[in-house]
MARTI-209998 format. One record per residue (C-alpha): residue number from 1; chain; x, y, z. Coordinates in pm, 1 decimal. Example, Ala and Ser with C-alpha at 12.3 -4.5 7.8 and 13.67 -1.06 7.14 Angstrom:
# MARTI-209998
<1; "A"; <1230.0; -450.0; 780.0>>,
<2; "A"; <1367.0; -106.0; 714.0>>,
***
This chain:
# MARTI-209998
<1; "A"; <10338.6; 11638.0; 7960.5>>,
<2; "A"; <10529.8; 11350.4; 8147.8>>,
<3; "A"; <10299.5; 11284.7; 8445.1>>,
<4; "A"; <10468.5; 10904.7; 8516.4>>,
<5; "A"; <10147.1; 10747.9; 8603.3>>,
<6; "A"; <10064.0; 10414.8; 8431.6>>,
<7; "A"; <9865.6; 10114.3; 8539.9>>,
<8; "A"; <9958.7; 9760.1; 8572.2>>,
<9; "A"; <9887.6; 9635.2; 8307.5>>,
<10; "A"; <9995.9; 9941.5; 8150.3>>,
<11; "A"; <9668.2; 10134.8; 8007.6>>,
<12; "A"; <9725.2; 10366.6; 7656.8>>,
<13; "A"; <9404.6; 10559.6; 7781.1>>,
<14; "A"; <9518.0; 10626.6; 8150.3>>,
<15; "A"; <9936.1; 10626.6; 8093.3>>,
<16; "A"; <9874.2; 10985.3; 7966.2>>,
<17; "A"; <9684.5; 11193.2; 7825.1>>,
<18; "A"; <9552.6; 11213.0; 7480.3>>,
<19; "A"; <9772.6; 11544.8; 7355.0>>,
<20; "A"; <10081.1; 11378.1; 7468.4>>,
<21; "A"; <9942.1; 11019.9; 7320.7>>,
<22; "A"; <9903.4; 11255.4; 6956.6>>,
<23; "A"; <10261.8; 11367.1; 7006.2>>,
<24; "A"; <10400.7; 11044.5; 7079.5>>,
<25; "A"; <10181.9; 10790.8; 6838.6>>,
<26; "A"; <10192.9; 10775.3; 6502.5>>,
<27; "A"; <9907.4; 10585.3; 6457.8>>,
<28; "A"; <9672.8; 10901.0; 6638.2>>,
<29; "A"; <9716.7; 11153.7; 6383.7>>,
<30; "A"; <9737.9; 11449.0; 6322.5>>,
<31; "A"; <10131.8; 11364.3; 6430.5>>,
<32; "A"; <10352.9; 11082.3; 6275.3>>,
<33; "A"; <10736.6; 10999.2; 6347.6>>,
<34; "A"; <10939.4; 10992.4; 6093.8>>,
<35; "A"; <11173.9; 10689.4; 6155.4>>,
<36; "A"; <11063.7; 10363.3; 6200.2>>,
<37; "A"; <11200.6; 10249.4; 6537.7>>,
<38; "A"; <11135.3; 9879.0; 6588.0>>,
<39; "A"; <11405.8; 9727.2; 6637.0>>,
<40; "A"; <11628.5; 9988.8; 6672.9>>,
<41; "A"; <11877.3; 10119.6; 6966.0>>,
<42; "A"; <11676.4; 10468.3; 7066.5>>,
<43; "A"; <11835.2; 10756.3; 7279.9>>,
<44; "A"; <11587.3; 10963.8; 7454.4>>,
<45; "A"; <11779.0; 11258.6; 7616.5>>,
<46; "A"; <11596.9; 11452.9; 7904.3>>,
<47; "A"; <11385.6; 11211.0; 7972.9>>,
<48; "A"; <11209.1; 11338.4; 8313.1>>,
<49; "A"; <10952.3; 11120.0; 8504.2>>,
<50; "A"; <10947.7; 10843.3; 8194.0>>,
<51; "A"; <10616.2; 10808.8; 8148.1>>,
<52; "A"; <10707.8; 10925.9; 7752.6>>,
<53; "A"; <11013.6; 10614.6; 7717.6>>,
<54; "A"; <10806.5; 10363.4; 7916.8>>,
<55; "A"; <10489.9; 10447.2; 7640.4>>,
<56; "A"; <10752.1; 10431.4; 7329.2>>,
<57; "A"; <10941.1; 10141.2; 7422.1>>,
<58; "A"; <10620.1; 9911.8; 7452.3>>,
<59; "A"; <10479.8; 10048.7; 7193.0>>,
<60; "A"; <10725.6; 10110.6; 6947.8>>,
<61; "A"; <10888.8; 9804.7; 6995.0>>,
<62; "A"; <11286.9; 9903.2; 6974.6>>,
<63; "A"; <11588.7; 9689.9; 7027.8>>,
<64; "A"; <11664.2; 9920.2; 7329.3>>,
<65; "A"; <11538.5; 10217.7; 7452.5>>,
<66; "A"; <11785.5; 10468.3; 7670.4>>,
<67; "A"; <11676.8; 10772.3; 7871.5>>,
<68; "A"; <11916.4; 11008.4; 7987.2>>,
<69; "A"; <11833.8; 11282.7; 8230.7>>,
<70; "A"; <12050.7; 11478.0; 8480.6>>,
<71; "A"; <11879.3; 11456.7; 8758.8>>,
<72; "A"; <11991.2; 11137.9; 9019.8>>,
<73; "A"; <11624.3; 11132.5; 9187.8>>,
<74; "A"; <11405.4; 11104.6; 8868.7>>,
<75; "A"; <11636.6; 10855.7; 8757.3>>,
<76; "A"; <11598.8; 10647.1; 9070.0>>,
<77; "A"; <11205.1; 10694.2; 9014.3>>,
<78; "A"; <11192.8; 10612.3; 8681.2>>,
<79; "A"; <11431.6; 10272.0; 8688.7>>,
<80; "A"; <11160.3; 10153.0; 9017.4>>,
<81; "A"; <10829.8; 10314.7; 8839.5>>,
<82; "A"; <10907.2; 10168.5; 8462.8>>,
<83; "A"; <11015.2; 9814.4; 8454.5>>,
<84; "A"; <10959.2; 9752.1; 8051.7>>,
<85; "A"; <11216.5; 9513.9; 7861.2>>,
<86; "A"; <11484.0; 9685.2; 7701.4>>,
<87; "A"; <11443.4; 10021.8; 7866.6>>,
<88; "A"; <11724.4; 10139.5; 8088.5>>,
<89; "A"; <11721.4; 10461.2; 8254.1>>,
<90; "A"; <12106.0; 10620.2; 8277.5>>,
<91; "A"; <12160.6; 10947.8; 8466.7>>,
<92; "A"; <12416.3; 11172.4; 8277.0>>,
<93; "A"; <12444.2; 11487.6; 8113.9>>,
<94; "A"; <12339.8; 11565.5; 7750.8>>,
<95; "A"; <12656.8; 11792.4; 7733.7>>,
<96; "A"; <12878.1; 11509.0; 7734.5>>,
<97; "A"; <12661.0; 11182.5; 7695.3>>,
<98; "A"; <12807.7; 10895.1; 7850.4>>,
<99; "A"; <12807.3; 10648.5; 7543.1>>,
<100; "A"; <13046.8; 10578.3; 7264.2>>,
<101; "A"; <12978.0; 10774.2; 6908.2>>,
<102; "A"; <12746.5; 10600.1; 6714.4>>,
<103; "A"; <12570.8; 10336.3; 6976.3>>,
<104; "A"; <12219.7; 10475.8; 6872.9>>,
<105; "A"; <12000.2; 10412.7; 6566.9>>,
<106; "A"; <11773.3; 10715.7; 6677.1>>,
***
């Protein structure tokens, strides 16, 4: 699903494909999100290559936008791949998250 590939300027058509764009987008049915998240703080845990937060967090328009993964390396290639305002990419485990109760909207 998470193939990390996006083009500068970021392109909705090339970023990823058009299942993942249906799972992520509530504007291409036949999926919609539930919560609104603009302007929210948003917790993505397992977050992989972050081609999925990079896509939300422009187009979704939160506050913030945090993804968590475990692994060091995809960490290190998401926070150089996906420079997008507000996004942050944390390494940590979704075990024991490394934020205080309640610092997330979603």
């Amino acid at each position: 699903m998470n193939y990390a590939f996006e083009e500068d300027p970021p392109l909705l058509s090339r970023s990823i494909d058009r299942r993942t764009q249906s799972r992520l987008h509530p504007a291409l049915p036949p999926h919609r999100f539930q919560t609104d998240l603009s302007g929210k703080d948003v917790l993505e845990v397992s977050c992989g290559h972050g081609g999925g937060a990079s896509y939300l967090a422009r187009t979704m328009r939160p506050q913030s936008y945090t993804a968590l993964d475990l692994n060091p390396s995809g960490i290190a290639f998401c926070t150089q791949r996906h420079r997008v305002d507000g996004l942050s990419f944390v390494q940590g485990n979704a075990q024991r998250l490394p934020f205080a109760d309640a610092s997330f909207d979603a």
